[in-house]
PDB file of N, CA, C and O in Angstrom:
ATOM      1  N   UNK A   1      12.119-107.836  64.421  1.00  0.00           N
ATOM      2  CA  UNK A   1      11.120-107.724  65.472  1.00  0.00           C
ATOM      3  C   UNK A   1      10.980-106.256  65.873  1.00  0.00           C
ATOM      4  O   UNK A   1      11.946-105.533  66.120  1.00  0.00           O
ATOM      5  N   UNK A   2       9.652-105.858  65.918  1.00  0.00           N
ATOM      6  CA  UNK A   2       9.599-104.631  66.561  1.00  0.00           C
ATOM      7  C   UNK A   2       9.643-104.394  68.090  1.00  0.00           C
ATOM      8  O   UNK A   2       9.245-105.091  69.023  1.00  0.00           O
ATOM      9  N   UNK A   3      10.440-102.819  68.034  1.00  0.00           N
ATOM     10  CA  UNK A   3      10.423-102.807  69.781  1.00  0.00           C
ATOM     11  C   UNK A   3       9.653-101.057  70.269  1.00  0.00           C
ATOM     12  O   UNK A   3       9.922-100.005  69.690  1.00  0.00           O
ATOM     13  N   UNK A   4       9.371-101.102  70.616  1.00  0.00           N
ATOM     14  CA  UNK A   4       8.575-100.112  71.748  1.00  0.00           C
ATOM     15  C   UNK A   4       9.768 -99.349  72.360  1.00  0.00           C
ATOM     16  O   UNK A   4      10.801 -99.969  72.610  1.00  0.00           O
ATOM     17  N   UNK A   5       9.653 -97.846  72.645  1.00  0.00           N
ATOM     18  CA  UNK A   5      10.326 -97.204  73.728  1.00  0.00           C
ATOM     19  C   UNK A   5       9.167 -96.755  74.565  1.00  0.00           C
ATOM     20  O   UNK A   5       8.119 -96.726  73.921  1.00  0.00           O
ATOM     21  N   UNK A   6       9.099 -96.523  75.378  1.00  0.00           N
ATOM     22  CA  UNK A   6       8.791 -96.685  76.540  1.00  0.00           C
ATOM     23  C   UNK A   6       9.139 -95.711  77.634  1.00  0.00           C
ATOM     24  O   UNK A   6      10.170 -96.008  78.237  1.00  0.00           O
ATOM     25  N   UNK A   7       8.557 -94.680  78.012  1.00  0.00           N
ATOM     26  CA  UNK A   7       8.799 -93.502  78.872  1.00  0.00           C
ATOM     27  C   UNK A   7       7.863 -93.430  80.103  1.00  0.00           C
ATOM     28  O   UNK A   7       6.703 -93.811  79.944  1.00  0.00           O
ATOM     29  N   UNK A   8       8.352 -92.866  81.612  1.00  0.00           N
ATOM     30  CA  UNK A   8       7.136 -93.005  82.368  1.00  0.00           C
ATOM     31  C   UNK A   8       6.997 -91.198  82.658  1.00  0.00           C
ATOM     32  O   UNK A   8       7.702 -90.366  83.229  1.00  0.00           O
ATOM     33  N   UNK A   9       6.427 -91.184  82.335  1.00  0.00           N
ATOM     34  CA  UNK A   9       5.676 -89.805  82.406  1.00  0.00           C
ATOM     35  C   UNK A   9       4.816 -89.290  83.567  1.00  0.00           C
ATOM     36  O   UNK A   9       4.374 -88.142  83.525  1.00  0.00           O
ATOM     37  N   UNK A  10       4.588 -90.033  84.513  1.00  0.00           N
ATOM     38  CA  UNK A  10       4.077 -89.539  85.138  1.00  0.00           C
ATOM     39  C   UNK A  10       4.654 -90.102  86.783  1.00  0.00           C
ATOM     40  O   UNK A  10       5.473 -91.008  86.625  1.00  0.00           O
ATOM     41  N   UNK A  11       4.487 -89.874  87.820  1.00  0.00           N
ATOM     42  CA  UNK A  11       4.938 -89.958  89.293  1.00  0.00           C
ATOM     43  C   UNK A  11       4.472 -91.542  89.689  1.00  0.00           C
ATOM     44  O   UNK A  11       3.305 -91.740  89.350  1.00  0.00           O
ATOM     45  N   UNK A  12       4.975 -92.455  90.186  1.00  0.00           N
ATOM     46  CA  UNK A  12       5.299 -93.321  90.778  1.00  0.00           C
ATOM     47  C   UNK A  12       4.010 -93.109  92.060  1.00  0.00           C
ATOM     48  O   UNK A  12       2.953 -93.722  91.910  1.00  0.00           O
ATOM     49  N   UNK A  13       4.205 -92.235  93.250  1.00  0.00           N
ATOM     50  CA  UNK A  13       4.165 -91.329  94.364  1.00  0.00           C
ATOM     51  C   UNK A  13       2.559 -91.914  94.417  1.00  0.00           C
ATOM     52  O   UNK A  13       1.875 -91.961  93.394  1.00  0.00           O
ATOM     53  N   UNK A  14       2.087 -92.324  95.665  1.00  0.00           N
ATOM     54  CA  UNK A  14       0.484 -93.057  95.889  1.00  0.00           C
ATOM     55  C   UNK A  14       0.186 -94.298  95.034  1.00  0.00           C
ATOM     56  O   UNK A  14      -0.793 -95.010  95.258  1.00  0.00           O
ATOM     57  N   UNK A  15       1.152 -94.554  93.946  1.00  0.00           N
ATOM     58  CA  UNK A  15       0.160 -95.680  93.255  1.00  0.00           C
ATOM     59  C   UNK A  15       0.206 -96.650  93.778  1.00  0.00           C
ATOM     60  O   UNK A  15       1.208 -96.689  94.493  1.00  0.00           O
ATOM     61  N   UNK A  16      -0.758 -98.110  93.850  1.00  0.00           N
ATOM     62  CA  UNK A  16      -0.641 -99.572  94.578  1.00  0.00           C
ATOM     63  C   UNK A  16       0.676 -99.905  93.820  1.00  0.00           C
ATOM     64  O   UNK A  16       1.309 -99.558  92.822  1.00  0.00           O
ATOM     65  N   UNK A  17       0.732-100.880  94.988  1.00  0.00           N
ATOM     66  CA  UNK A  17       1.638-101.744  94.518  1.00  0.00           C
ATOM     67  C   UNK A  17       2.117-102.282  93.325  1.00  0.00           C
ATOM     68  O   UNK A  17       3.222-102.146  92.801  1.00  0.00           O
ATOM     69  N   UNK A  18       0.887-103.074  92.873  1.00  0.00           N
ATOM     70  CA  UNK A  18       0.821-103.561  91.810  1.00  0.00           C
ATOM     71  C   UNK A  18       1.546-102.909  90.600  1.00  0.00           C
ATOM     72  O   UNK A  18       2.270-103.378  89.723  1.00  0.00           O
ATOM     73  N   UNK A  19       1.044-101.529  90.896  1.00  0.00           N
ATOM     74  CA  UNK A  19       1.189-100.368  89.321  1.00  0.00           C
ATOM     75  C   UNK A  19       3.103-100.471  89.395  1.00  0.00           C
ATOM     76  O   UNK A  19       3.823-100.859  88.475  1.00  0.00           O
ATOM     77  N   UNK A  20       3.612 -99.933  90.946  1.00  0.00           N
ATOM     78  CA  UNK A  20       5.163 -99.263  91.217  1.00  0.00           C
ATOM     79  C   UNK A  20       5.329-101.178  90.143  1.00  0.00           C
ATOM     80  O   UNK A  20       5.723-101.262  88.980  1.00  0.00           O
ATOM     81  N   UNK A  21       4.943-102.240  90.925  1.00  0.00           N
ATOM     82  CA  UNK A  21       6.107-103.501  90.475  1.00  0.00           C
ATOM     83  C   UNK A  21       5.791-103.834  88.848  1.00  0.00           C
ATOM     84  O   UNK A  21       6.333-104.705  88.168  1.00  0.00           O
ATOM     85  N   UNK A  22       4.889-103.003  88.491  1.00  0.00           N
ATOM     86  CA  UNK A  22       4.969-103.421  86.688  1.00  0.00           C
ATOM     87  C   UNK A  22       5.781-102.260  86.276  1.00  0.00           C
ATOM     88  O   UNK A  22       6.616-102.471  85.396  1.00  0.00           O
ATOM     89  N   UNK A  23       5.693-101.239  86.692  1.00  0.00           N
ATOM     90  CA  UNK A  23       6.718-100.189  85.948  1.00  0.00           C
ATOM     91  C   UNK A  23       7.969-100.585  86.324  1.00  0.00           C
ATOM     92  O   UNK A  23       8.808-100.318  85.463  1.00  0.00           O
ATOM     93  N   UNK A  24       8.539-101.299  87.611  1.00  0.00           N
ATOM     94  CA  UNK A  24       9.944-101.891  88.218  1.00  0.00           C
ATOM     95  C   UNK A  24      10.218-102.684  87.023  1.00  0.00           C
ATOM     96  O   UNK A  24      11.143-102.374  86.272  1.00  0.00           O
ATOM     97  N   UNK A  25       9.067-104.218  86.692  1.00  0.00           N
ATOM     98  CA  UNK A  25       9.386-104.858  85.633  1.00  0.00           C
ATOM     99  C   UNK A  25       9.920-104.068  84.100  1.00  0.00           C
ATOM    100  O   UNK A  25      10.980-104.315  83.524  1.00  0.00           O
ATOM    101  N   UNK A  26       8.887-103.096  83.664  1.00  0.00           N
ATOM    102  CA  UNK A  26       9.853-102.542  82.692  1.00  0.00           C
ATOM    103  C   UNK A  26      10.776-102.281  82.765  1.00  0.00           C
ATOM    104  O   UNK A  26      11.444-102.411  81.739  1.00  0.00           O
ATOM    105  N   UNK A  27      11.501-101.705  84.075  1.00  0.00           N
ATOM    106  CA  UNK A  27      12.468-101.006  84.265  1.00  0.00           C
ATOM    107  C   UNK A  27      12.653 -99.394  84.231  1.00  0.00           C
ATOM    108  O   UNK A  27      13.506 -98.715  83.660  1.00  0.00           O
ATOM    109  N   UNK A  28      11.484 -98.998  85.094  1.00  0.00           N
ATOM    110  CA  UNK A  28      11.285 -97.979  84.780  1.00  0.00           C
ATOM    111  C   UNK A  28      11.387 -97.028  86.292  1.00  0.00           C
ATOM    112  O   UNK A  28      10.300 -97.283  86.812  1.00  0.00           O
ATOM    113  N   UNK A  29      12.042 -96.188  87.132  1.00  0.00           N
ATOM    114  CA  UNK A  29      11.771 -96.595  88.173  1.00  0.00           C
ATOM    115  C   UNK A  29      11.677 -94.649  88.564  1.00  0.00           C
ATOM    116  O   UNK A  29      11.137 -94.393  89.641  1.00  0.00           O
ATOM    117  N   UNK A  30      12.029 -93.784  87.970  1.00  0.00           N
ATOM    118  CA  UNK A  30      11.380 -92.336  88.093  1.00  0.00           C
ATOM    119  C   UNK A  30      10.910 -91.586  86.932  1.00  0.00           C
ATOM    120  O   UNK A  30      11.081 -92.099  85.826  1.00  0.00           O
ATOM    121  N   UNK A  31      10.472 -90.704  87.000  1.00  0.00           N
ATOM    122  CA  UNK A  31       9.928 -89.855  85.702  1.00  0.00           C
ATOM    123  C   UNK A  31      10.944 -89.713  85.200  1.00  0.00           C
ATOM    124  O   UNK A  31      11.977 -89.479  85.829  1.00  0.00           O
ATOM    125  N   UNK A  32      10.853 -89.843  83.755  1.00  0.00           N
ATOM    126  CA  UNK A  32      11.865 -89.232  83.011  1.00  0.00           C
ATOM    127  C   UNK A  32      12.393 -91.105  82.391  1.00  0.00           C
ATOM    128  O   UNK A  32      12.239 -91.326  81.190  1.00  0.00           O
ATOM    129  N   UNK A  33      12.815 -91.954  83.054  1.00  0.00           N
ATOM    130  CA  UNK A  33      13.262 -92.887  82.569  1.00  0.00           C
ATOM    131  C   UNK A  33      12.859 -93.361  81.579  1.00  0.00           C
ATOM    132  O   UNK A  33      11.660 -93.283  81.313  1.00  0.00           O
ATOM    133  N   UNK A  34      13.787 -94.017  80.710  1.00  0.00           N
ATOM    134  CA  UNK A  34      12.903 -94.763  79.440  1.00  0.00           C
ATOM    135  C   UNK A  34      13.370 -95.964  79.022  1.00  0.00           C
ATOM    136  O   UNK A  34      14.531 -95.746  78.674  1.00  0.00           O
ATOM    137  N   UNK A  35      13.158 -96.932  78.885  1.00  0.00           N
ATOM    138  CA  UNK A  35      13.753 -97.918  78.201  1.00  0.00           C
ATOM    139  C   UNK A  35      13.044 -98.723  76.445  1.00  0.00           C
ATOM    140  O   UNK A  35      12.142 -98.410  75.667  1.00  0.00           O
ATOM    141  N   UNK A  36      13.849 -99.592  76.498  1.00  0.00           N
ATOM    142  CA  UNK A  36      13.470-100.115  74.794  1.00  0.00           C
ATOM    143  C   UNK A  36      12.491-101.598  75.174  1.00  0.00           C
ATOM    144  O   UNK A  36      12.993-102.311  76.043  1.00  0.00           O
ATOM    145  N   UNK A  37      11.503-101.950  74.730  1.00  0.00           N
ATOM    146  CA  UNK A  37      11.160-103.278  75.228  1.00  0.00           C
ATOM    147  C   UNK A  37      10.477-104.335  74.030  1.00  0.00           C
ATOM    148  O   UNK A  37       9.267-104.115  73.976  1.00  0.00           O
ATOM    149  N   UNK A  38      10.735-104.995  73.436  1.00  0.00           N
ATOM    150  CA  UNK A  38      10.249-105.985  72.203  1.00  0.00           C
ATOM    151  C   UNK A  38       8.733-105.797  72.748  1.00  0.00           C
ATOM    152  O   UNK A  38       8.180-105.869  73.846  1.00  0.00           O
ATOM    153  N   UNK A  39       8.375-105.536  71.504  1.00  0.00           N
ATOM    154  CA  UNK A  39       6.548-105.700  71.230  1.00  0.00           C
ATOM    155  C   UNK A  39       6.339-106.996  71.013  1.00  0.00           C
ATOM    156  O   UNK A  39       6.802-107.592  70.041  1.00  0.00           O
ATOM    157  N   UNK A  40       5.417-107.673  72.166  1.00  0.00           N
ATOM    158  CA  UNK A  40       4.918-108.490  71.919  1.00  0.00           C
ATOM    159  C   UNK A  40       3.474-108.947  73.352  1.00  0.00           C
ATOM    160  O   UNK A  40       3.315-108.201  74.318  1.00  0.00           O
ATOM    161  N   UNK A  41       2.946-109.752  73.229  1.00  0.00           N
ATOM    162  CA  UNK A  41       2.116-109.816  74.260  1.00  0.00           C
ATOM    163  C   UNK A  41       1.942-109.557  75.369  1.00  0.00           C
ATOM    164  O   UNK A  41       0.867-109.137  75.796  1.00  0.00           O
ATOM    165  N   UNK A  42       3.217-109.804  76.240  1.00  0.00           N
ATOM    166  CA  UNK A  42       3.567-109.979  77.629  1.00  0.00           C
ATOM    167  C   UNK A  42       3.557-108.266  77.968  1.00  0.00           C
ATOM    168  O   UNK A  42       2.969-107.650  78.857  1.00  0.00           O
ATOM    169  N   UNK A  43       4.438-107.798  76.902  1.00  0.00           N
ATOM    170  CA  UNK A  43       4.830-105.929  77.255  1.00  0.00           C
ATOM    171  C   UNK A  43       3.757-105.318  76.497  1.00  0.00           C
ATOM    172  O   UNK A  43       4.138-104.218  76.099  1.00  0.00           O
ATOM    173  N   UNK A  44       2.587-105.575  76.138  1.00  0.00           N
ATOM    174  CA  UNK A  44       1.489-104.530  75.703  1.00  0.00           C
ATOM    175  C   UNK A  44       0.553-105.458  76.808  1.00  0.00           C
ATOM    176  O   UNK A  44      -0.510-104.853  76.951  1.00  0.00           O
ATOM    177  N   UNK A  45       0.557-105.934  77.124  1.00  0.00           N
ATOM    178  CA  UNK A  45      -0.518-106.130  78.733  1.00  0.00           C
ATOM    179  C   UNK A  45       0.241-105.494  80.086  1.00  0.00           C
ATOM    180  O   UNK A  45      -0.470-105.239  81.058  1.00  0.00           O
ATOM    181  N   UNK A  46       1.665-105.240  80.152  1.00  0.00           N
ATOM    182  CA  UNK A  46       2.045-104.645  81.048  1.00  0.00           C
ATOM    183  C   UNK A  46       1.656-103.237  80.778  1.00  0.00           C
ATOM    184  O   UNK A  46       1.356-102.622  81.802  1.00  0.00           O
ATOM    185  N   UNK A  47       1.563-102.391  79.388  1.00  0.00           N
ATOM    186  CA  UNK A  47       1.374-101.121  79.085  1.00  0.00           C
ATOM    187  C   UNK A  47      -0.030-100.901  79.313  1.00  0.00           C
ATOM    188  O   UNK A  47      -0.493 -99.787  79.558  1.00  0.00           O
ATOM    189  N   UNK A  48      -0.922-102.282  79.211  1.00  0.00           N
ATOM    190  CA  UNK A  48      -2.092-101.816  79.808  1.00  0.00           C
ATOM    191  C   UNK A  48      -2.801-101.594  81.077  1.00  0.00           C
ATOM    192  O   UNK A  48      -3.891-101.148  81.435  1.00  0.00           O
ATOM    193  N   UNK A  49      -1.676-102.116  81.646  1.00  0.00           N
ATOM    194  CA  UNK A  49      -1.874-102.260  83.062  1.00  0.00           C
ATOM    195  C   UNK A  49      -1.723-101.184  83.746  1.00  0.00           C
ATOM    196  O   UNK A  49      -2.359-101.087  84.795  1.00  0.00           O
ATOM    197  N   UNK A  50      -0.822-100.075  83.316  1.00  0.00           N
ATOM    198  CA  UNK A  50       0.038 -98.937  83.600  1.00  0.00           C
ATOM    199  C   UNK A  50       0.010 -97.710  82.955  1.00  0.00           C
ATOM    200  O   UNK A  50       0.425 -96.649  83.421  1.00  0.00           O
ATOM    201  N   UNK A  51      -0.591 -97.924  81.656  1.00  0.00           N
ATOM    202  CA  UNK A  51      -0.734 -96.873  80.217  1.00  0.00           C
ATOM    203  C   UNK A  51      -0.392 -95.395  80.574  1.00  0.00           C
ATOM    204  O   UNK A  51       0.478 -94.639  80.140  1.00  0.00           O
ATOM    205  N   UNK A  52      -1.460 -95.221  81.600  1.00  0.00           N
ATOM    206  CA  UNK A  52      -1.668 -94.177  82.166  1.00  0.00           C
ATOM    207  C   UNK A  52      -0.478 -93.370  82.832  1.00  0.00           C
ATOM    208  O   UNK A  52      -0.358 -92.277  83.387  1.00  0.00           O
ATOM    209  N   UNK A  53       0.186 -94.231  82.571  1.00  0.00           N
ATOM    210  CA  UNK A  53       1.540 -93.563  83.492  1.00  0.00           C
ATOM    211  C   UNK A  53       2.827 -93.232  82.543  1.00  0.00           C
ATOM    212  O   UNK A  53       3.887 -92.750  82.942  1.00  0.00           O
ATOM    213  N   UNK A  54       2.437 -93.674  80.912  1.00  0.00           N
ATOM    214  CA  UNK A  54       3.339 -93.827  80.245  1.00  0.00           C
ATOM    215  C   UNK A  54       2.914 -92.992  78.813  1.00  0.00           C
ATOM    216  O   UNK A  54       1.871 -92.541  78.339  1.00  0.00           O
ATOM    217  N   UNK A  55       4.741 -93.079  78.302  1.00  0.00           N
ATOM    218  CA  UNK A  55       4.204 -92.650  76.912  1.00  0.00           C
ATOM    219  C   UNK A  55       5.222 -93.675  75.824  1.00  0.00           C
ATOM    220  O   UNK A  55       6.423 -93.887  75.993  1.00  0.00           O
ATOM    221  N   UNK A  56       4.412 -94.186  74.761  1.00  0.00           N
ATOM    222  CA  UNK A  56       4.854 -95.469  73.726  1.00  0.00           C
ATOM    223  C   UNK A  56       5.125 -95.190  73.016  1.00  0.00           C
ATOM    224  O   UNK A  56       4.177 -94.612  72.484  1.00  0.00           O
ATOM    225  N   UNK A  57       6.262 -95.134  72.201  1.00  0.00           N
ATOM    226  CA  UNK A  57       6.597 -94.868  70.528  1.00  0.00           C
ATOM    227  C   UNK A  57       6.992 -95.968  70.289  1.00  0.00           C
ATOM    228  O   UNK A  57       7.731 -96.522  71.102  1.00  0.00           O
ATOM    229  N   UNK A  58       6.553 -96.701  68.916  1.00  0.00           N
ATOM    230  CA  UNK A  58       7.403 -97.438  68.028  1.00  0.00           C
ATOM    231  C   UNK A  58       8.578 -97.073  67.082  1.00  0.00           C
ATOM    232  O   UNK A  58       8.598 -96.395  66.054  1.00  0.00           O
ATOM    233  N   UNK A  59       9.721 -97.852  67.872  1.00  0.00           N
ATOM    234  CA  UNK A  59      10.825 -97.626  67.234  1.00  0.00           C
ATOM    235  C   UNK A  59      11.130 -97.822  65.928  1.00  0.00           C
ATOM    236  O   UNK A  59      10.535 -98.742  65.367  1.00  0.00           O
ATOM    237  N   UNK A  60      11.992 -97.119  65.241  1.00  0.00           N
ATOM    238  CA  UNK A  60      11.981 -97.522  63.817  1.00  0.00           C
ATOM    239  C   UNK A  60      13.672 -97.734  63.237  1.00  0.00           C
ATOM    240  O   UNK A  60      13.888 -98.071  62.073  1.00  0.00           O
TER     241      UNK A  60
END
């Protein structure tokens, strides 16, 4: 199975709600953090939700 890393790149700081509790769900919770997350439906609709705040590599 492929997995995604997952970096937030950009500030937390003014965004709604919504945006801070999908980056919480990744587990993502200041700049700089990164975690690993299985590619699959659920975590590329959260990346779309948020994109903007992030940066995606596929792991290999």
């Amino acid at each position: 199975m492929a997995k995604l890393n997952i970096k937030l790149v950009k500030s937390l700081n003014g965004r709604i709600a919504k945006h801070k509790a999908t980056a919480e769900a990744l587990g993502l919770r200041k700049i700089g953090d990164t975690t690993v997350q299985p590619d699959n439906e659920a975590t590329r609709g959260k990346i779309a939700h948020i994109g903007y705040l992030l940066q995606v590599t596929e792991e290999q």
